[in-house]
N, CA, C and O atoms as a Tinker XYZ file with bonds, in Angstrom:
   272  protein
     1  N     71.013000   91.184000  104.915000    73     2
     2  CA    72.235000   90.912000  104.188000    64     1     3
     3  C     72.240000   91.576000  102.811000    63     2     4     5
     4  O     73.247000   92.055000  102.291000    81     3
     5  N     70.907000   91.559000  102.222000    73     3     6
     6  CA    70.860000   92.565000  100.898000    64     5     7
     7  C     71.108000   93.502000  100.773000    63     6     8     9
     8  O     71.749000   93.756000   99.754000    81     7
     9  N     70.706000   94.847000  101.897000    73     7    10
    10  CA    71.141000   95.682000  102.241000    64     9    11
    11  C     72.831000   95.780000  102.692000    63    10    12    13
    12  O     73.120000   96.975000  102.750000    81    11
    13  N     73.550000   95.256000  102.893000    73    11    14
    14  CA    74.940000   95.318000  103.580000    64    13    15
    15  C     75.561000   95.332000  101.990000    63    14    16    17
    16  O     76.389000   96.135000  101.558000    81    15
    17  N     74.935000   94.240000  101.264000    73    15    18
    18  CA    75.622000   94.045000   99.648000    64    17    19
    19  C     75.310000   94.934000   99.176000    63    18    20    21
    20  O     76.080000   95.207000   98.255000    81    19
    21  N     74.414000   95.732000   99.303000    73    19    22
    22  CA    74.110000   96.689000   97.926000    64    21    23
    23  C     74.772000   98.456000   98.605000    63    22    24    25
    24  O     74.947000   99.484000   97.950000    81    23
    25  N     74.955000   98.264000   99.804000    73    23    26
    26  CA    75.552000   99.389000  100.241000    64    25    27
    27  C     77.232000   98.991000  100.284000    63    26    28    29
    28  O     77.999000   99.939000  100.454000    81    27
    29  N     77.724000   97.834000  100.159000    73    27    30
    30  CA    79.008000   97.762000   99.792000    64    29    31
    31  C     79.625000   98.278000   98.176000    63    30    32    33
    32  O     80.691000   98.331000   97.562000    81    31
    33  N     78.821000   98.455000   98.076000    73    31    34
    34  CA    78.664000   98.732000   95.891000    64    33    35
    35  C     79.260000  100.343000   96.302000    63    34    36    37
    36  O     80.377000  100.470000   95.800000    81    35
    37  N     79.022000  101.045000   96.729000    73    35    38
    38  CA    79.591000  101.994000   96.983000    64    37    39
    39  C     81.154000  102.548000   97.793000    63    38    40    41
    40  O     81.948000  103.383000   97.360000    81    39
    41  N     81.240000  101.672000   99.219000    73    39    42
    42  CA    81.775000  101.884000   99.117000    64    41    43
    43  C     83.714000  101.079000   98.444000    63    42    44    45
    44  O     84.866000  101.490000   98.308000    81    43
    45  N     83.034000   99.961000   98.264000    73    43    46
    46  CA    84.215000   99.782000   97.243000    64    45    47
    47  C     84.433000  100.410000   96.323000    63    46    48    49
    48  O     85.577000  100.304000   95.883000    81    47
    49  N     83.489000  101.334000   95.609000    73    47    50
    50  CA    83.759000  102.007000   94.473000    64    49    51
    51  C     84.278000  103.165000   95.045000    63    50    52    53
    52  O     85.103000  103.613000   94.249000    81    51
    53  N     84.187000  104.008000   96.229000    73    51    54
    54  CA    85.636000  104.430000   96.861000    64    53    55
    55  C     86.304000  103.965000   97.000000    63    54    56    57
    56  O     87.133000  104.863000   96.850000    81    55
    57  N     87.063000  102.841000   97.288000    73    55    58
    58  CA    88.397000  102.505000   97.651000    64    57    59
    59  C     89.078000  102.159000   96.379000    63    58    60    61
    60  O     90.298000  102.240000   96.238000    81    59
    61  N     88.240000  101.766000   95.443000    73    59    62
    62  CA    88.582000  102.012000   93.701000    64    61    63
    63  C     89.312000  103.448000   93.254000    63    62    64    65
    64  O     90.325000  103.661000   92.587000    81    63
    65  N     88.279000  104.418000   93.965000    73    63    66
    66  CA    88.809000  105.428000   93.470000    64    65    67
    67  C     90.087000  106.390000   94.402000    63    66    68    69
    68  O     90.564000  107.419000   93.922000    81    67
    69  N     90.480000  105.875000   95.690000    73    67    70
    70  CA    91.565000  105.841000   96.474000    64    69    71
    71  C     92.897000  105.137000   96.327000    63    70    72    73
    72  O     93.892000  105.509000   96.948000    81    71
    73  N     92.893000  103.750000   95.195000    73    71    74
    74  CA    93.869000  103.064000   95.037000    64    73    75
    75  C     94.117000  103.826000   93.579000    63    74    76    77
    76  O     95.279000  103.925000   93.185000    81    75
    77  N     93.136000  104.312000   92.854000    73    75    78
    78  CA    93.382000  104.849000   91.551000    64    77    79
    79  C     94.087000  106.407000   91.731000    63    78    80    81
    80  O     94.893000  106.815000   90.895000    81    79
    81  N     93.696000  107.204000   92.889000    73    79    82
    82  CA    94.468000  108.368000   92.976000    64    81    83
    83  C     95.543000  107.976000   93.780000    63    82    84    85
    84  O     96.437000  108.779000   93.511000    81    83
    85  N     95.940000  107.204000   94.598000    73    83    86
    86  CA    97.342000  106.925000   94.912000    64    85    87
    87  C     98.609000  106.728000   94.070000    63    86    88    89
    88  O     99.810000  106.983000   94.162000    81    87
    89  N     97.602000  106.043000   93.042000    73    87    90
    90  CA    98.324000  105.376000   92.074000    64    89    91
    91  C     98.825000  106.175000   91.114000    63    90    92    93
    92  O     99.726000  105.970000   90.301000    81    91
    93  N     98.141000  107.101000   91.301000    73    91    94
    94  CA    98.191000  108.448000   90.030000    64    93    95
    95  C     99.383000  109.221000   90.844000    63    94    96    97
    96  O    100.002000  109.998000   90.116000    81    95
    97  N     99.710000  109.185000   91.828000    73    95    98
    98  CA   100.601000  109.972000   93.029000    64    97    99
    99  C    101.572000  109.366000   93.085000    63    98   100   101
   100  O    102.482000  110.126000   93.416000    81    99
   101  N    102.029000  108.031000   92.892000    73    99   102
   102  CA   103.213000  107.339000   92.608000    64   101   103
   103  C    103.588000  107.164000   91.334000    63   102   104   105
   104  O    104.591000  106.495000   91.082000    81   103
   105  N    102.711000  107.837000   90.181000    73   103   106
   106  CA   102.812000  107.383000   88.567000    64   105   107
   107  C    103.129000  106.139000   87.941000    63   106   108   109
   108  O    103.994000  105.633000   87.226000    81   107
   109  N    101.731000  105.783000   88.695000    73   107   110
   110  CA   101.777000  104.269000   88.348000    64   109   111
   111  C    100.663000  103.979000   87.013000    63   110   112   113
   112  O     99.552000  104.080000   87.534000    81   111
   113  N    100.538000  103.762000   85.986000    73   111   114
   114  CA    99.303000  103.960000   84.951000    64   113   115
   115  C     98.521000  102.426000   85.075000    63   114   116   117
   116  O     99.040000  101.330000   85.283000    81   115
   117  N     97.034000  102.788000   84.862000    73   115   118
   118  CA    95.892000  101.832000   84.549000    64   117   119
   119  C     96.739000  100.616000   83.722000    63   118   120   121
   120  O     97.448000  101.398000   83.090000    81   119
   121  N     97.040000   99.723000   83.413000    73   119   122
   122  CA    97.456000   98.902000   82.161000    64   121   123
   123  C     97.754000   97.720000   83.081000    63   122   124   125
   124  O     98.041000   97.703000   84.278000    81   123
   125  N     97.561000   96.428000   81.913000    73   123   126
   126  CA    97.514000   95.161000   81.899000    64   125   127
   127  C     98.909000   95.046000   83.489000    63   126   128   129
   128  O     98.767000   94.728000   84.670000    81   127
   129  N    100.230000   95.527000   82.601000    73   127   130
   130  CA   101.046000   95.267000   83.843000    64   129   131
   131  C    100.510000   95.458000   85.307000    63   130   132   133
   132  O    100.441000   94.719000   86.288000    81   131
   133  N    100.224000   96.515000   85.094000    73   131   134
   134  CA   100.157000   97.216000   86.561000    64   133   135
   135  C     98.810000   96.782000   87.503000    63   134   136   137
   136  O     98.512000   97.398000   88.526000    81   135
   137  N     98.077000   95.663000   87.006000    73   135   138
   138  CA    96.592000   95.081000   87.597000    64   137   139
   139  C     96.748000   94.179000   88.370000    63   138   140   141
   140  O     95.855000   93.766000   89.110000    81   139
   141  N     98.135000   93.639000   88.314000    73   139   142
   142  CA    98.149000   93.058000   89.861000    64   141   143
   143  C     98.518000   93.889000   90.835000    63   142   144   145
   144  O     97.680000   93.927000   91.736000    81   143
   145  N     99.371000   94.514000   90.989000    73   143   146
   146  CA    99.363000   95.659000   91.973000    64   145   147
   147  C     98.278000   95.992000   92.307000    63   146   148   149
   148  O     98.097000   95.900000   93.521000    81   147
   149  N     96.886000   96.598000   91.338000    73   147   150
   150  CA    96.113000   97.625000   91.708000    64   149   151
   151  C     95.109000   96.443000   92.282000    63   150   152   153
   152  O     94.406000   96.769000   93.239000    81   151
   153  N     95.021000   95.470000   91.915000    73   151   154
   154  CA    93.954000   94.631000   92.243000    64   153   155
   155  C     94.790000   93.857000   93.326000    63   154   156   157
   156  O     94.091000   92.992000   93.854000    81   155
   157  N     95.879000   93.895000   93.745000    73   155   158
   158  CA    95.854000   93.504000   95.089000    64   157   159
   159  C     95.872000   94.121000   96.177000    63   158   160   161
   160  O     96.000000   93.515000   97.241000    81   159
   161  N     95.716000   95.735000   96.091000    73   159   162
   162  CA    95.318000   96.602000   97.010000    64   161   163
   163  C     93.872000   96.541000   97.115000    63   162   164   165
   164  O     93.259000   96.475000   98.180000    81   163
   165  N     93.348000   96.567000   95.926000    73   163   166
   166  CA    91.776000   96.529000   96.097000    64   165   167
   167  C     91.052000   95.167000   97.254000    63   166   168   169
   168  O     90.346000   95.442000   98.224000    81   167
   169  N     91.439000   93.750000   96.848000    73   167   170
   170  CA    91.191000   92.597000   97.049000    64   169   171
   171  C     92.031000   92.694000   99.169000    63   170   172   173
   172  O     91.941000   91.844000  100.054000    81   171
   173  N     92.403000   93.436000   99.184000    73   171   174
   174  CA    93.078000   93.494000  100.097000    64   173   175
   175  C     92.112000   94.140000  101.143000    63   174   176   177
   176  O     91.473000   93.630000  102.064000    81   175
   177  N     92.219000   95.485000  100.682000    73   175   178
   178  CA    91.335000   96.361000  101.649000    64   177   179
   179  C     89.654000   95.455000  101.177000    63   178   180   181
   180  O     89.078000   95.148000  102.221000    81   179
   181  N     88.935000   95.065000  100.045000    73   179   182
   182  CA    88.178000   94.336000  100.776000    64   181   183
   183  C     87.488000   92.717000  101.358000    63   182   184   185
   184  O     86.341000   92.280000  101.444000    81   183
   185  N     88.789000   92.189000  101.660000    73   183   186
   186  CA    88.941000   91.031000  102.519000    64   185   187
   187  C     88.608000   92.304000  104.321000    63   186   188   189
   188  O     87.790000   92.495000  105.221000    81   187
   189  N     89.895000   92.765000  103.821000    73   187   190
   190  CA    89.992000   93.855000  105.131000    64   189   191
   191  C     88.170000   94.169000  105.860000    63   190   192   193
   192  O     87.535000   93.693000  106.801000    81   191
   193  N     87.862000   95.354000  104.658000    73   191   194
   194  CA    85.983000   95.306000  105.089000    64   193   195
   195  C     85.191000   94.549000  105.693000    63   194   196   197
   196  O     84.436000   94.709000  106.652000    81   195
   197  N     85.603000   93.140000  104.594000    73   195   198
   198  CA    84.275000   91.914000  105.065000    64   197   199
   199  C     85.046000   91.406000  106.466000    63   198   200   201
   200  O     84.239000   91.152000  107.360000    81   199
   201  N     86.200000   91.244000  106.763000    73   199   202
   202  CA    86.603000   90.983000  108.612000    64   201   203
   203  C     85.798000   91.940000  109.206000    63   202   204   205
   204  O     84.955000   91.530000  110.004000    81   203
   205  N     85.912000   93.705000  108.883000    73   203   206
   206  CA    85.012000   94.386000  109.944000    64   205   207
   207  C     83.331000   93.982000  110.072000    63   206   208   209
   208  O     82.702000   93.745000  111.103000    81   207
   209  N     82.955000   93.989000  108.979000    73   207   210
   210  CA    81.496000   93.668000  108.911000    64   209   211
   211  C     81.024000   92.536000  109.330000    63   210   212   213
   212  O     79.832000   92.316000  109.543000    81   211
   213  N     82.213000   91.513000  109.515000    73   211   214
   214  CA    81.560000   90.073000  110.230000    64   213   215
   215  C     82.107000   90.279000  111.866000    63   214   216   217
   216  O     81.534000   89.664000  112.765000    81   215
   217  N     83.347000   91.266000  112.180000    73   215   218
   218  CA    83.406000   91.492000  113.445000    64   217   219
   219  C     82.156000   92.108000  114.210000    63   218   220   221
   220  O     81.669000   91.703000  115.266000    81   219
   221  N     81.676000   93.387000  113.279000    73   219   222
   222  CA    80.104000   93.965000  114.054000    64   221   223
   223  C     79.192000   93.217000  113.973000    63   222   224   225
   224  O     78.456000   93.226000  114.959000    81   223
   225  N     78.842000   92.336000  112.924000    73   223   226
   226  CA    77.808000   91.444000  113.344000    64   225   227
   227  C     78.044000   90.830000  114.225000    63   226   228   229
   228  O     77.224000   91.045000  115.117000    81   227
   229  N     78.810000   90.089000  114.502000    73   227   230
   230  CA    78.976000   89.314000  115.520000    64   229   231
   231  C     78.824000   89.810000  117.242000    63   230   232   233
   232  O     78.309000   89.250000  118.210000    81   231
   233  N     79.484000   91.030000  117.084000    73   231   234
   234  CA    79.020000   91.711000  117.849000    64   233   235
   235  C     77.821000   92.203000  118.605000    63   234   236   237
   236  O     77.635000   92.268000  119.820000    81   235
   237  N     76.926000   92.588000  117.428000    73   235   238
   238  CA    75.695000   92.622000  117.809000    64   237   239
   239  C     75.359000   91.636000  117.940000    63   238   240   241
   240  O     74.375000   91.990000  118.589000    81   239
   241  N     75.237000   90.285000  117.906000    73   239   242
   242  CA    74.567000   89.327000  118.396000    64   241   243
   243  C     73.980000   88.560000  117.130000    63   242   244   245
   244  O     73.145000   87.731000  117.491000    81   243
   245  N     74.174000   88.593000  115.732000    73   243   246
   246  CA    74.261000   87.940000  114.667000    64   245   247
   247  C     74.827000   87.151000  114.442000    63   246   248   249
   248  O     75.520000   87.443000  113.467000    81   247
   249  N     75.105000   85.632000  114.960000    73   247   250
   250  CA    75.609000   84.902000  115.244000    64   249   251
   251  C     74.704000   83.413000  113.929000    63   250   252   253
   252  O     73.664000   82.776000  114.096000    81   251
   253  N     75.469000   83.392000  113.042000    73   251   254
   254  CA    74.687000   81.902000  112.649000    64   253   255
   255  C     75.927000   80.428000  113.060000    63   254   256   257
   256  O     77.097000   80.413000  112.679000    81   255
   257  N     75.411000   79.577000  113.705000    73   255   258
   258  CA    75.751000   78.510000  114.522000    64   257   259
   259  C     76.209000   77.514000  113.247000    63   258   260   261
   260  O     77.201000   76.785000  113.276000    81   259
   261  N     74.916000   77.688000  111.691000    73   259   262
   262  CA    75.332000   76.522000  110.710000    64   261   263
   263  C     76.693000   76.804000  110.368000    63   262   264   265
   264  O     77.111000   77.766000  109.724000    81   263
   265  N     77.210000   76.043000  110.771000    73   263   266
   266  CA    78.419000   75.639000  109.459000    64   265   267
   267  C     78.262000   75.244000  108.518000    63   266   268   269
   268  O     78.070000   74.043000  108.713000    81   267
   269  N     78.168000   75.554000  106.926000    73   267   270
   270  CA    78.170000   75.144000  105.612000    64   269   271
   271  C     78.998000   74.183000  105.577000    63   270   272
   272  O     79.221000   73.599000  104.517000    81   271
């Protein structure tokens, strides 16, 4: 699981830099206004991620039974 977190550090910091050149393509600027927009694309695509990454685990057979 340490490994999955510390290789997510990357690529969210692409999809940082995919919502930031989109954004630059619609002329939308960095600023206070505009951080819910940008942070709900971000928060979006990665909810999005962590569904795939708990779909392949599961997949493979990584299955934890506890319920917290």
């Amino acid at each position: 699981m340490v490994c999955i977190s510390l290789s997510m550090i990357s690529i969210l910091k692409n999809d940082l830099y995919e919502i930031r050149n989109a954004c630059k393509a619609k002329n939308i600027t960095f600023n206070i206004r505009n951080m819910k927009y940008i942070l709900s694309k971000f928060f979006l695509s990665l909810i999005f991620r962590i569904n795939q990454i708990e779909e392949s685990l599961i997949a493979k057979g990584y299955r934890n039974d506890k319920i917290v």
